[in-house]
Predicted model as a PDB file, atoms N, CA, C, CB and O in Angstrom, pLDDT in the B-factor column:
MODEL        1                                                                  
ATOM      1  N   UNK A   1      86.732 175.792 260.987  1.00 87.00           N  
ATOM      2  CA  UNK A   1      85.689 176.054 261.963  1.00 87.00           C  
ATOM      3  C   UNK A   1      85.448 174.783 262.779  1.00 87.00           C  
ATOM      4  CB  UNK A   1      84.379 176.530 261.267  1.00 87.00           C  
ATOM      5  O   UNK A   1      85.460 173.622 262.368  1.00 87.00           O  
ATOM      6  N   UNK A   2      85.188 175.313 264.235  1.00 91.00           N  
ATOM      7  CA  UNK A   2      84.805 174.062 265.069  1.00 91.00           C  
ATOM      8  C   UNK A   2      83.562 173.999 265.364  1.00 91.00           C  
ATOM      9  CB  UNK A   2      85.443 173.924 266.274  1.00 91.00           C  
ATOM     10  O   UNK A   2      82.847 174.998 265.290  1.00 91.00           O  
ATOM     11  N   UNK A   3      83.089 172.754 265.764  1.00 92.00           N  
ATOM     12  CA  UNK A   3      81.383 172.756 266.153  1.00 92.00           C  
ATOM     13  C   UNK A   3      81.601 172.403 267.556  1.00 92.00           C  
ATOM     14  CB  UNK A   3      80.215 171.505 265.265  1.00 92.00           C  
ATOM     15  O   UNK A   3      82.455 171.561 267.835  1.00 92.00           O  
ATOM     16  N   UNK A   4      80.713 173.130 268.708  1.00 93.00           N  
ATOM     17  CA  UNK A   4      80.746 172.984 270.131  1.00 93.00           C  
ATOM     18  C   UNK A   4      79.146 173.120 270.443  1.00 93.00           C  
ATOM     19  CB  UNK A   4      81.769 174.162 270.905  1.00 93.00           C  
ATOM     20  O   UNK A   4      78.247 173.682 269.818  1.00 93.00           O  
ATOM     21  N   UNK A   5      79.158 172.222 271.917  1.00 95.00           N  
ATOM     22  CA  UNK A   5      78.037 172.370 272.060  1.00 95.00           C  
ATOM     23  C   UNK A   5      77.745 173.209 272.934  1.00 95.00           C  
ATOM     24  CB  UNK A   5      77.552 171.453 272.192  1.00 95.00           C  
ATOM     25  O   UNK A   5      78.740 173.815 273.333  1.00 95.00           O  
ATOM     26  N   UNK A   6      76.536 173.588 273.536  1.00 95.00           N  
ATOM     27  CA  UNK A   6      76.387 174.372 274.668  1.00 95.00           C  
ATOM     28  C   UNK A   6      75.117 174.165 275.339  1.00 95.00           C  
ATOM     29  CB  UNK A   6      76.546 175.708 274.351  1.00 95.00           C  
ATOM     30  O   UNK A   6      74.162 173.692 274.722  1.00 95.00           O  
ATOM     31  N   UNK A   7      75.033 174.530 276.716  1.00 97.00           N  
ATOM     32  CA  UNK A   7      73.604 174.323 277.331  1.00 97.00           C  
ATOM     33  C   UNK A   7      73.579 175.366 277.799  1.00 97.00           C  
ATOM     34  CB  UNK A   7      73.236 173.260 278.298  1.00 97.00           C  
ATOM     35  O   UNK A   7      74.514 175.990 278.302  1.00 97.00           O  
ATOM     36  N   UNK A   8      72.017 175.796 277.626  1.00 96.00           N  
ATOM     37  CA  UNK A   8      71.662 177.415 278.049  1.00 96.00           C  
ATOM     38  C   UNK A   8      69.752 177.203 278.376  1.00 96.00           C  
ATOM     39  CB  UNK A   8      72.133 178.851 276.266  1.00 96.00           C  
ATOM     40  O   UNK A   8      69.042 176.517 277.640  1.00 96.00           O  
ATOM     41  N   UNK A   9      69.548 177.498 278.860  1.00 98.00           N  
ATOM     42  CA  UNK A   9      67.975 177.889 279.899  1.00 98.00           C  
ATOM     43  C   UNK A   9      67.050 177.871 279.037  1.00 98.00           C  
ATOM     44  CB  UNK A   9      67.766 179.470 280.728  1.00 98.00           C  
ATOM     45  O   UNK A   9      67.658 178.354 278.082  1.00 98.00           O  
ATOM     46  N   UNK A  10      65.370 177.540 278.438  1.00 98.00           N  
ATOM     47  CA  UNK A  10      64.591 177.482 277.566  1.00 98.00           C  
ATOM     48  C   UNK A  10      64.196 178.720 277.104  1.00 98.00           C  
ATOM     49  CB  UNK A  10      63.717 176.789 277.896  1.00 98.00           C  
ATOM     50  O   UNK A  10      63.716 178.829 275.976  1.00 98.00           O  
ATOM     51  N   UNK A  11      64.389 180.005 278.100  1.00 98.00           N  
ATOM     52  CA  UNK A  11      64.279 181.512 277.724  1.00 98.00           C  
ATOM     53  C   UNK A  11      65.421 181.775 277.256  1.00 98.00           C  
ATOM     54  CB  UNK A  11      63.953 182.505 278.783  1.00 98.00           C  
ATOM     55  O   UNK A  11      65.380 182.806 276.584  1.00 98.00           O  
ATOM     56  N   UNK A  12      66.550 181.252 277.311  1.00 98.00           N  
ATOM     57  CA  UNK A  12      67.704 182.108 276.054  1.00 98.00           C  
ATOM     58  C   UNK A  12      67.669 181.544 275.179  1.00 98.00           C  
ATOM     59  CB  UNK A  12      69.228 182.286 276.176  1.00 98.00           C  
ATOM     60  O   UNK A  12      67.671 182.389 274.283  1.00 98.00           O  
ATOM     61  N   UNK A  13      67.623 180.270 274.598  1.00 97.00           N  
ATOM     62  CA  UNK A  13      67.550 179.979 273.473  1.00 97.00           C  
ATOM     63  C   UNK A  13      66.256 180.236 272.937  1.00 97.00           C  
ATOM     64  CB  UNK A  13      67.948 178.848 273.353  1.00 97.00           C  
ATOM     65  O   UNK A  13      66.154 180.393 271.720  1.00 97.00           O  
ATOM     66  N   UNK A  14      65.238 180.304 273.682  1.00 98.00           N  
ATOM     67  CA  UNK A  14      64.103 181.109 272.657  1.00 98.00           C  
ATOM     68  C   UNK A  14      64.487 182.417 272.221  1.00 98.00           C  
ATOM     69  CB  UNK A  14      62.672 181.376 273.355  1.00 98.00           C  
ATOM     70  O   UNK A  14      64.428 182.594 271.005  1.00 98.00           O  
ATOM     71  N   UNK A  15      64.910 183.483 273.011  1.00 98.00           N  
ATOM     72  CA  UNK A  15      65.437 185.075 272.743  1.00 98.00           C  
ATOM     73  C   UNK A  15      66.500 184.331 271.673  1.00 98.00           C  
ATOM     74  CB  UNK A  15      66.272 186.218 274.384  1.00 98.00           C  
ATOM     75  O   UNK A  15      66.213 184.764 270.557  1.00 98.00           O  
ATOM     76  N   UNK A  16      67.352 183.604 271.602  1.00 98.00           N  
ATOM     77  CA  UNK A  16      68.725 183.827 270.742  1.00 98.00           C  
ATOM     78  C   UNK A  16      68.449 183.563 269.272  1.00 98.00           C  
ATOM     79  CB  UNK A  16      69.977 182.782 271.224  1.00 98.00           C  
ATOM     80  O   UNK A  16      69.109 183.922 268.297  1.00 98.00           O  
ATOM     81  N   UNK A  17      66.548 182.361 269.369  1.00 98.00           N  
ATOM     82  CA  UNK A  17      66.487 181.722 268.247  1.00 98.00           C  
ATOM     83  C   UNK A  17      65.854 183.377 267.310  1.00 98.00           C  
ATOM     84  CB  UNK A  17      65.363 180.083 268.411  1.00 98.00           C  
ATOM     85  O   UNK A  17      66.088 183.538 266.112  1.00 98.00           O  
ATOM     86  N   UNK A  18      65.152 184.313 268.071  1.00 98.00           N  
ATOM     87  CA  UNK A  18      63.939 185.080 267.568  1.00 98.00           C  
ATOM     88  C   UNK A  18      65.387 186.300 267.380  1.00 98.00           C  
ATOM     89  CB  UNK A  18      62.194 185.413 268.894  1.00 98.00           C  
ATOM     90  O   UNK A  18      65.388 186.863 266.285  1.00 98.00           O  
ATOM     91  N   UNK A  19      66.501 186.685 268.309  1.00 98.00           N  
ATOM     92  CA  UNK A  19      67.433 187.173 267.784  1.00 98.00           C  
ATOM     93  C   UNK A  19      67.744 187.349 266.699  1.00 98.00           C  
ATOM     94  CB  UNK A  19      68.048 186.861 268.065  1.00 98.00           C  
ATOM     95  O   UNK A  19      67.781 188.300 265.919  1.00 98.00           O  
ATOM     96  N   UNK A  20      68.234 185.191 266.693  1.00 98.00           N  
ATOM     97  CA  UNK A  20      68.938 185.414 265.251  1.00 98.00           C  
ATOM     98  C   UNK A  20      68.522 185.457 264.270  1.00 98.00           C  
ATOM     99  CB  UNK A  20      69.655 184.766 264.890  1.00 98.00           C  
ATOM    100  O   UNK A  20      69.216 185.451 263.252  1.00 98.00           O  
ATOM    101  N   UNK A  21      67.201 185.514 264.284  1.00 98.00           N  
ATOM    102  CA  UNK A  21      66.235 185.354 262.777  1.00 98.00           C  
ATOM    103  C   UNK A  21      65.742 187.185 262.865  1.00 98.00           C  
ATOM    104  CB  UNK A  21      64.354 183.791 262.949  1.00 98.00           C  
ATOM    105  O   UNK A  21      65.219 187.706 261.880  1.00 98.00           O  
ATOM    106  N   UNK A  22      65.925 187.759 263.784  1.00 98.00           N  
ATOM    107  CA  UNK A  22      65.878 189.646 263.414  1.00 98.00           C  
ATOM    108  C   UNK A  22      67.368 189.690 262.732  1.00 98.00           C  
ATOM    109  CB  UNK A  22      65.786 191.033 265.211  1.00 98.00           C  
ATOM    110  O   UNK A  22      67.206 190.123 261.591  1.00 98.00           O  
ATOM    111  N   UNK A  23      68.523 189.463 262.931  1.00 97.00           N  
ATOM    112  CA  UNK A  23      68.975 189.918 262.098  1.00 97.00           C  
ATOM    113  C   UNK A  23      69.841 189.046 260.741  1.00 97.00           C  
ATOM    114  CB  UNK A  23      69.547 190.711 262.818  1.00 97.00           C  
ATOM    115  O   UNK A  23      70.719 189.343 259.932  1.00 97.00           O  
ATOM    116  N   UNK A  24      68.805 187.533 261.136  1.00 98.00           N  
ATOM    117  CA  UNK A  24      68.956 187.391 259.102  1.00 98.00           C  
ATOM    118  C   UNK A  24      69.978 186.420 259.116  1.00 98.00           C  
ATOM    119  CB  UNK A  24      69.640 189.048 257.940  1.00 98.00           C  
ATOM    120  O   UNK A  24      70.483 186.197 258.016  1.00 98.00           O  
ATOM    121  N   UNK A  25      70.499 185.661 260.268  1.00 97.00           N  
ATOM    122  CA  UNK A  25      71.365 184.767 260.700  1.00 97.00           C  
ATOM    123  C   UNK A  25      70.968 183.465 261.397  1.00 97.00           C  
ATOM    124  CB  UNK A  25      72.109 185.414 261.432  1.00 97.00           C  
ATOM    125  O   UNK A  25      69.822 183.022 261.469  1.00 97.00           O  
ATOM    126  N   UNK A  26      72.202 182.856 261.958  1.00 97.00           N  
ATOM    127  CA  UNK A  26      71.301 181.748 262.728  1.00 97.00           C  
ATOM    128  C   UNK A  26      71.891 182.272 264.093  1.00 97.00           C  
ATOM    129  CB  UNK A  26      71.586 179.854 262.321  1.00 97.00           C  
ATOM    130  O   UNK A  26      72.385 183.313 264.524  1.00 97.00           O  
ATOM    131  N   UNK A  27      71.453 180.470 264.741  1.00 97.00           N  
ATOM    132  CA  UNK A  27      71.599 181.091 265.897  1.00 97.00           C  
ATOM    133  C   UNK A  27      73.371 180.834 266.174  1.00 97.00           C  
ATOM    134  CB  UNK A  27      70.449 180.412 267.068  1.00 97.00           C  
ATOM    135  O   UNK A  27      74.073 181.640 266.784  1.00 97.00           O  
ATOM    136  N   UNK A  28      73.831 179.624 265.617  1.00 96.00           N  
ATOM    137  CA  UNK A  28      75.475 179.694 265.315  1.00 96.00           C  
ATOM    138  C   UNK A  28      76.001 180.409 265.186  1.00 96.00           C  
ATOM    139  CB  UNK A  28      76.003 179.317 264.550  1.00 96.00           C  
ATOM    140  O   UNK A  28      76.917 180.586 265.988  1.00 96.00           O  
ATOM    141  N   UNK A  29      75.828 181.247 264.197  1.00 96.00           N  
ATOM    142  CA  UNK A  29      76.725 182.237 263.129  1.00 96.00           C  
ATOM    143  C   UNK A  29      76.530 183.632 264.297  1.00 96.00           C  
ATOM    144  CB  UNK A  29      75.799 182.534 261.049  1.00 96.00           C  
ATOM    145  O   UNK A  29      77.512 184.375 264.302  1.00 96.00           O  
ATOM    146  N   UNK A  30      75.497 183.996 265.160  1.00 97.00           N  
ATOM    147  CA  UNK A  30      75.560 184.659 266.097  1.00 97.00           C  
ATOM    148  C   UNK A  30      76.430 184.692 267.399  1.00 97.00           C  
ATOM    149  CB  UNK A  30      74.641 184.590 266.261  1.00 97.00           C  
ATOM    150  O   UNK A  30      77.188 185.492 267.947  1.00 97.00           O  
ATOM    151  N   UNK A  31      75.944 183.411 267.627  1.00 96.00           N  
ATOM    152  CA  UNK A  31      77.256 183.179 269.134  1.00 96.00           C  
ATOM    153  C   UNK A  31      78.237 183.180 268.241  1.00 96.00           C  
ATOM    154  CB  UNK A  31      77.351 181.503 270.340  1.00 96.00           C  
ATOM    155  O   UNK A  31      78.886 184.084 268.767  1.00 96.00           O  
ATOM    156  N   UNK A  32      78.938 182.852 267.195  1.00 96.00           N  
ATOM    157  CA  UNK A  32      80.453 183.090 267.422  1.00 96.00           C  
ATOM    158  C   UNK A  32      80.595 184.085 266.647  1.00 96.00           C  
ATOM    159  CB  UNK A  32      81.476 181.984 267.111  1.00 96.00           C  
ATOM    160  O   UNK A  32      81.760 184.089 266.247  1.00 96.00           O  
ATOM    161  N   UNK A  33      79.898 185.095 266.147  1.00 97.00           N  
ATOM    162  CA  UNK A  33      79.996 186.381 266.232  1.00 97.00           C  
ATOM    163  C   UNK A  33      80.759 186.983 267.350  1.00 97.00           C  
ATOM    164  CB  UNK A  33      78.832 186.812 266.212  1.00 97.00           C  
ATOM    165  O   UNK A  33      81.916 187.376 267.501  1.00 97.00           O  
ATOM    166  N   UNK A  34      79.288 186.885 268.351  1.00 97.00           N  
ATOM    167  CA  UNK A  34      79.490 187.487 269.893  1.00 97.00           C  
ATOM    168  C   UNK A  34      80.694 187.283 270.401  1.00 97.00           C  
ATOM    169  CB  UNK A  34      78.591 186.917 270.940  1.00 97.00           C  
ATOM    170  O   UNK A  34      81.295 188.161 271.019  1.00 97.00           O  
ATOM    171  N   UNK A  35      81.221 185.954 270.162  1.00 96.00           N  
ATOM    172  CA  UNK A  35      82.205 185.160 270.725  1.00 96.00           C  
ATOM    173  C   UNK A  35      83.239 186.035 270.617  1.00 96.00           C  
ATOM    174  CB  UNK A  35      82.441 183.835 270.124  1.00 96.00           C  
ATOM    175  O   UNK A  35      83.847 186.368 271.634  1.00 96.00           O  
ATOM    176  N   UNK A  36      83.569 186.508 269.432  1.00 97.00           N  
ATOM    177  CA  UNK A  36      84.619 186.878 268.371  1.00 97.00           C  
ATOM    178  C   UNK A  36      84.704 188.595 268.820  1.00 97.00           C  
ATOM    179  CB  UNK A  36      84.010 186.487 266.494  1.00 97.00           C  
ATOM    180  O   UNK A  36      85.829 188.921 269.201  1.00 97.00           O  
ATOM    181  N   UNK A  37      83.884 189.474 268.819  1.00 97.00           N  
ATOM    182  CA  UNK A  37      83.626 190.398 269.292  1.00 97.00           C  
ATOM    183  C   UNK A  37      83.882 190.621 270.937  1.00 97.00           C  
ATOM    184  CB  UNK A  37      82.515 190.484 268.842  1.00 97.00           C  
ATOM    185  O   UNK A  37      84.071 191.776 271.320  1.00 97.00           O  
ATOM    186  N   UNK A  38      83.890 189.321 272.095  1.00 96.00           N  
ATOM    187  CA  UNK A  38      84.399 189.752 273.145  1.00 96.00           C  
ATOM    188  C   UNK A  38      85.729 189.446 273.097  1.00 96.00           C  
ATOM    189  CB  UNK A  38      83.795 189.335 274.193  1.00 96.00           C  
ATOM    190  O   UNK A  38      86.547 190.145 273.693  1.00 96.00           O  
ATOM    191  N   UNK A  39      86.082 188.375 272.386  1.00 96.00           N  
ATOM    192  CA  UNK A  39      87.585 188.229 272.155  1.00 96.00           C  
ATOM    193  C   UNK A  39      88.291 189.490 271.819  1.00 96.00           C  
ATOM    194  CB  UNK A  39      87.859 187.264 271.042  1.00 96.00           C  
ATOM    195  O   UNK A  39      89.142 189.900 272.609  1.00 96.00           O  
ATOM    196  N   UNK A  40      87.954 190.351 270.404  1.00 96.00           N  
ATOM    197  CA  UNK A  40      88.360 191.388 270.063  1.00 96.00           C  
ATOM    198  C   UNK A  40      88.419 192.983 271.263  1.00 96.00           C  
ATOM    199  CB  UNK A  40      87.516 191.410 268.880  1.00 96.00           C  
ATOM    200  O   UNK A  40      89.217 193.890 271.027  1.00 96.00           O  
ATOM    201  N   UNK A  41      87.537 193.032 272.362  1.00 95.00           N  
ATOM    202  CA  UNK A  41      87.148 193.773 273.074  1.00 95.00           C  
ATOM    203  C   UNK A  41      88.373 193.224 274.279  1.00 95.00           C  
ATOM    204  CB  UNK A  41      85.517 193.709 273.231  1.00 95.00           C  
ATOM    205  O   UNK A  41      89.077 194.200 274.540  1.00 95.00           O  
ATOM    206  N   UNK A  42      88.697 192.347 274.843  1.00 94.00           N  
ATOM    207  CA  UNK A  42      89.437 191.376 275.819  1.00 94.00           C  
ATOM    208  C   UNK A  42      91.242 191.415 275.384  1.00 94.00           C  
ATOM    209  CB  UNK A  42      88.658 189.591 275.570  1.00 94.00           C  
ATOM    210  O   UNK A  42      92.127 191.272 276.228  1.00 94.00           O  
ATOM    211  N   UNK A  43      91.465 191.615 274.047  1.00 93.00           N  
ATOM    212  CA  UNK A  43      92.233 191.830 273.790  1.00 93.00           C  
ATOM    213  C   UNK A  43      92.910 193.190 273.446  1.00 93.00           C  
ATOM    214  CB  UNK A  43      92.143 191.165 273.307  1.00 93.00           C  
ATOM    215  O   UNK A  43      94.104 193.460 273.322  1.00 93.00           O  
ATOM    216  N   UNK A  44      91.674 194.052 273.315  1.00 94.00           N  
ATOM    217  CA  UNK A  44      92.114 195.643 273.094  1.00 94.00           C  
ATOM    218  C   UNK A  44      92.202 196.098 274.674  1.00 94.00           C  
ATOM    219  CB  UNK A  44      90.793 196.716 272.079  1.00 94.00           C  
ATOM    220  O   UNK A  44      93.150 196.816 274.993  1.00 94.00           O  
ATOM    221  N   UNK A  45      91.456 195.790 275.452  1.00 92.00           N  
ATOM    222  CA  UNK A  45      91.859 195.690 276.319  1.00 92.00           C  
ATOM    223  C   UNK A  45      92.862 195.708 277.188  1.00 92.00           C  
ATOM    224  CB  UNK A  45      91.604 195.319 276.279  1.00 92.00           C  
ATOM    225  O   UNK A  45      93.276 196.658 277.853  1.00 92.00           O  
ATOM    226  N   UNK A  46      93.394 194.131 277.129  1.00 93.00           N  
ATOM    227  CA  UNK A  46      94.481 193.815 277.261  1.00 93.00           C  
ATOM    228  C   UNK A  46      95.730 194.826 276.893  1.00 93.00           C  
ATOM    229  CB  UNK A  46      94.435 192.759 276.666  1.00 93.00           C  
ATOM    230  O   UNK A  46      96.445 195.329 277.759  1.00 93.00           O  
ATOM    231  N   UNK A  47      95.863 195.018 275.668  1.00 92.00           N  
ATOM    232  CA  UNK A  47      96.797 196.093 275.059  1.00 92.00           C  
ATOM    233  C   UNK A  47      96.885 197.153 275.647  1.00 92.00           C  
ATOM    234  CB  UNK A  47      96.535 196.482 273.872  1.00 92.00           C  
ATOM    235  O   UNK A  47      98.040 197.578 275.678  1.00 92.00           O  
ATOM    236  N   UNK A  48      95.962 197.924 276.256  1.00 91.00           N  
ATOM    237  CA  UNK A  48      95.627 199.318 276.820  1.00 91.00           C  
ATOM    238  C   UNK A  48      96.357 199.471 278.083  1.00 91.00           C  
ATOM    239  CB  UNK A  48      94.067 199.541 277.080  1.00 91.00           C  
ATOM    240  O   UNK A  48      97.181 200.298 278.474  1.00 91.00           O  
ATOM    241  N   UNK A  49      95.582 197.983 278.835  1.00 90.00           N  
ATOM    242  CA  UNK A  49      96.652 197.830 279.880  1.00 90.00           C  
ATOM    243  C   UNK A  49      98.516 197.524 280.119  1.00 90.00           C  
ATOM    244  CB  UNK A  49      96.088 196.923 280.368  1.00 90.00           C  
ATOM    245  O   UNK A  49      99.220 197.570 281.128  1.00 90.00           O  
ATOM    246  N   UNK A  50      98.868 197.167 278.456  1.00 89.00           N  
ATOM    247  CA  UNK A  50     100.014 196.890 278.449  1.00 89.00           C  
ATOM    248  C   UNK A  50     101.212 198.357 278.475  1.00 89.00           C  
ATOM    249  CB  UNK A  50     100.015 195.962 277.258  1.00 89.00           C  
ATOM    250  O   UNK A  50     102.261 198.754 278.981  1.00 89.00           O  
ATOM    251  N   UNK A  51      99.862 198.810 277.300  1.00 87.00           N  
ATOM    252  CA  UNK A  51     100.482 200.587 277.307  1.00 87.00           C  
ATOM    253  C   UNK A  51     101.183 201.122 278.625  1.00 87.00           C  
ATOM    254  CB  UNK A  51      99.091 201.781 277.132  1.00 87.00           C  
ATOM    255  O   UNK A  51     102.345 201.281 279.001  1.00 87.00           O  
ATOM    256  N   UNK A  52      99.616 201.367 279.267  1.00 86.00           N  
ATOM    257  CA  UNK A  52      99.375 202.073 280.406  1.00 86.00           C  
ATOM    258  C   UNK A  52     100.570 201.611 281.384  1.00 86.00           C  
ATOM    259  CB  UNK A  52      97.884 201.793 280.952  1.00 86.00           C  
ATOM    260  O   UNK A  52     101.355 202.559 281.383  1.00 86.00           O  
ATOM    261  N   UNK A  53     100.895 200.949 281.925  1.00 84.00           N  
ATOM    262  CA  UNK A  53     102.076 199.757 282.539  1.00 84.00           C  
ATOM    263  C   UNK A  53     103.425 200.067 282.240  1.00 84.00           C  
ATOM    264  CB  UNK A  53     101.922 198.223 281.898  1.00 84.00           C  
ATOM    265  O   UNK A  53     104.304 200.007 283.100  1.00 84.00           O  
ATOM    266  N   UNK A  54     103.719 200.527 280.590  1.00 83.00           N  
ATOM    267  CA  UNK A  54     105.081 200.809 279.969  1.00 83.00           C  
ATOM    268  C   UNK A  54     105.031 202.447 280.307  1.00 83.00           C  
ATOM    269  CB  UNK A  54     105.233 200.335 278.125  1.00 83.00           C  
ATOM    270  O   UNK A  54     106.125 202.790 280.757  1.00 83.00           O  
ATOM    271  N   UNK A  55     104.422 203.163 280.254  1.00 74.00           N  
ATOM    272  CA  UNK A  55     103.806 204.785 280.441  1.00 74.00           C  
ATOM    273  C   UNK A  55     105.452 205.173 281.249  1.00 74.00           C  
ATOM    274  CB  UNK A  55     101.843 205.027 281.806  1.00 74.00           C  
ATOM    275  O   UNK A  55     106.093 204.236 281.727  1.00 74.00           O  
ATOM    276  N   UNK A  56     105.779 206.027 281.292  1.00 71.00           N  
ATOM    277  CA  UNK A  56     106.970 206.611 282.343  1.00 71.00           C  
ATOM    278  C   UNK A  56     106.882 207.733 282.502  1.00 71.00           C  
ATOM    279  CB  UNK A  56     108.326 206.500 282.044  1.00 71.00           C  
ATOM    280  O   UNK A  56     106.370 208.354 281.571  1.00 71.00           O  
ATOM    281  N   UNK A  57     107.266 208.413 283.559  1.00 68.00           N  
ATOM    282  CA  UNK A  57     106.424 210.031 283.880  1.00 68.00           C  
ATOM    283  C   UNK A  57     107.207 210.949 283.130  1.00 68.00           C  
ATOM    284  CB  UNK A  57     106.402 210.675 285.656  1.00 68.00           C  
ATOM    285  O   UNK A  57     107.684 210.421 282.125  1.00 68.00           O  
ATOM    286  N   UNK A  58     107.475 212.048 283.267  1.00 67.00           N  
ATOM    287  CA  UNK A  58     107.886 213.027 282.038  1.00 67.00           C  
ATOM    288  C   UNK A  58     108.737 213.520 283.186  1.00 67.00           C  
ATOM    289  CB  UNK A  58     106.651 214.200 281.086  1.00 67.00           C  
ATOM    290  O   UNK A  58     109.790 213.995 282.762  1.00 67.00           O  
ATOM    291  N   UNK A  59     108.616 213.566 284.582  1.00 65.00           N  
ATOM    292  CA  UNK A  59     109.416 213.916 285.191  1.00 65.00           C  
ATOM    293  C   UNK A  59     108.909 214.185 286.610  1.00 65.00           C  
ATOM    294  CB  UNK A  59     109.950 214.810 284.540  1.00 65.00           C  
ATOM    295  O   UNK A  59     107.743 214.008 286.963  1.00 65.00           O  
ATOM    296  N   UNK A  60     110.053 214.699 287.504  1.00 63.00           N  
ATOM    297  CA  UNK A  60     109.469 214.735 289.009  1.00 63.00           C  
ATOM    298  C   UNK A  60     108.880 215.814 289.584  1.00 63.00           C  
ATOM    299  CB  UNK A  60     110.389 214.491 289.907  1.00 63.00           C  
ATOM    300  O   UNK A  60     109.657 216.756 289.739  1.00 63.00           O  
ATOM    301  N   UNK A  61     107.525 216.028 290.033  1.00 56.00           N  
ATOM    302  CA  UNK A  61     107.093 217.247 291.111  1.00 56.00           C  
ATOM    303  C   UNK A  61     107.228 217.250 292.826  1.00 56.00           C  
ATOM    304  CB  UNK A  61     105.558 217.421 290.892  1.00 56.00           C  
ATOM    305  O   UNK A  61     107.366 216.146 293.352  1.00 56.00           O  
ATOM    306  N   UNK A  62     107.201 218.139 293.471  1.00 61.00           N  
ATOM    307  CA  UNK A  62     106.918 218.011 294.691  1.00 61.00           C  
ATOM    308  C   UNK A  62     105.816 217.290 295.280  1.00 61.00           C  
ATOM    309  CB  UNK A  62     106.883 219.014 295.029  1.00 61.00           C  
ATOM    310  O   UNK A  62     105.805 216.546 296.261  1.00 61.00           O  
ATOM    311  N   UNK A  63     104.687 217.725 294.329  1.00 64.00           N  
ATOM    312  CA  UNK A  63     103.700 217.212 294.528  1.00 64.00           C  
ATOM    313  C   UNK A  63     103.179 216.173 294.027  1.00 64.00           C  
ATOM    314  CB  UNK A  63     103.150 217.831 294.470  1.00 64.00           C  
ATOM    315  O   UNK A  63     103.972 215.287 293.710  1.00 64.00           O  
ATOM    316  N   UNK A  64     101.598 215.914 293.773  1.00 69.00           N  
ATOM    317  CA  UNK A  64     101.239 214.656 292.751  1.00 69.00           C  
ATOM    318  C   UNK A  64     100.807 215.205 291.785  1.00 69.00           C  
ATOM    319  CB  UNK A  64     100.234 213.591 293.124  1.00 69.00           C  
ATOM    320  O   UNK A  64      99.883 214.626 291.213  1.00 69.00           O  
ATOM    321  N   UNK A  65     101.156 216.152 291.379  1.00 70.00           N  
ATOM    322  CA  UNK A  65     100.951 216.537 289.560  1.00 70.00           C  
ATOM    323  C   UNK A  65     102.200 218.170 289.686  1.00 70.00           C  
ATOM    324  CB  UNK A  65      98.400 217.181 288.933  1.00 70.00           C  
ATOM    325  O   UNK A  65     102.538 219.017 290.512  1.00 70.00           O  
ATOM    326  N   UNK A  66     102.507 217.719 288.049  1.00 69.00           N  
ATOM    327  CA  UNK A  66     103.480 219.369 287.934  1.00 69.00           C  
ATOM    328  C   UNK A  66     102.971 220.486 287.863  1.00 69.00           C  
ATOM    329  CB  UNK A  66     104.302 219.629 286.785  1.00 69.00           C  
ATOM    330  O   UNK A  66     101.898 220.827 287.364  1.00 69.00           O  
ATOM    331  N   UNK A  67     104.038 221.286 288.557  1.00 68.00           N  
ATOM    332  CA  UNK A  67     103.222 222.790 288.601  1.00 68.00           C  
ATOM    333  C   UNK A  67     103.317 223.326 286.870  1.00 68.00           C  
ATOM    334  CB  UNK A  67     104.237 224.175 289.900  1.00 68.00           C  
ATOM    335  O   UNK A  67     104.023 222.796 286.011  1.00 68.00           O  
ATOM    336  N   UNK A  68     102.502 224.376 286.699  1.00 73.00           N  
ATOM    337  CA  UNK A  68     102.367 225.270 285.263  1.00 73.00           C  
ATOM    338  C   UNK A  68     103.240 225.670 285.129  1.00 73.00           C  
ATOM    339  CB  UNK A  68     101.553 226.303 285.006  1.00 73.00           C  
ATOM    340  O   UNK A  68     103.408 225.841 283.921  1.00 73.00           O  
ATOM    341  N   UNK A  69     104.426 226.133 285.946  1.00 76.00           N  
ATOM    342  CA  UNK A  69     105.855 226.550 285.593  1.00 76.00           C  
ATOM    343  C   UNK A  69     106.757 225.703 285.351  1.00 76.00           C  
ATOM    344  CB  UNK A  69     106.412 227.229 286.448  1.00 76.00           C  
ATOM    345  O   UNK A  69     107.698 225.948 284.596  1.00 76.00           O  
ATOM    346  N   UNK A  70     106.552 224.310 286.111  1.00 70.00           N  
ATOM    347  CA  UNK A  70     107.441 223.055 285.185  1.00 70.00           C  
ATOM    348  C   UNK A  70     106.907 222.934 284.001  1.00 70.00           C  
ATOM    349  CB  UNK A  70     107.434 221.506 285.751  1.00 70.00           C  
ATOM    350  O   UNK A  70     107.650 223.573 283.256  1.00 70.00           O  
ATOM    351  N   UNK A  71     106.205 222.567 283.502  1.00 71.00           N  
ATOM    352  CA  UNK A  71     106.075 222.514 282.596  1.00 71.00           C  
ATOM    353  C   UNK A  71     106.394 223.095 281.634  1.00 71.00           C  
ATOM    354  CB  UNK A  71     105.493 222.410 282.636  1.00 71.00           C  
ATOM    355  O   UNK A  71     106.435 222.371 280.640  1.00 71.00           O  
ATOM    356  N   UNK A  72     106.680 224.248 281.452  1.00 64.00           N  
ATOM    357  CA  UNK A  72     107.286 225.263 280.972  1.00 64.00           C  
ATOM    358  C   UNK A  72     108.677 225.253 280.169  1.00 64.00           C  
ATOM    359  CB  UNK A  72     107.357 225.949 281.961  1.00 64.00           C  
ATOM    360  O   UNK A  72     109.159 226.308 279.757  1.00 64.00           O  
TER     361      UNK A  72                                                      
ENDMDL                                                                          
END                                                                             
């Protein structure tokens, strides 16, 4: 684990201190919670878009979607 510092406004660290004491933590162990949780969100993400990108169509219509009989 690393220790970092941070500067933040006298109203968030009051909300983050009264935060982290609702749910039984500090105020550390919260931000890199959070931290950790947008990482995890940023990276599923990421992936979705990697999918989506590899995707290849199933095949060609006249139009911009297949008719009910191609499909068929």
């Amino acid at each position: 684990m690393k220790n970092v510092t941070i500067t933040v406004d006298d109203g968030v660290i009051e909300w983050a201190r009264v935060e982290a004491a609702r749910r039984g933590s500090s105020v550390s162990r919260m931000v890199g919670e959070m931290l950790a949780e947008k990482m995890r969100q940023e990276d599923a993400y990421a992936q979705a878009m990697r999918n989506a990108l590899r995707f290849e169509s199933w095949g060609e219509s006249e139009g911009p979607y297949l008719r009910l009989s191609e499909m068929r």
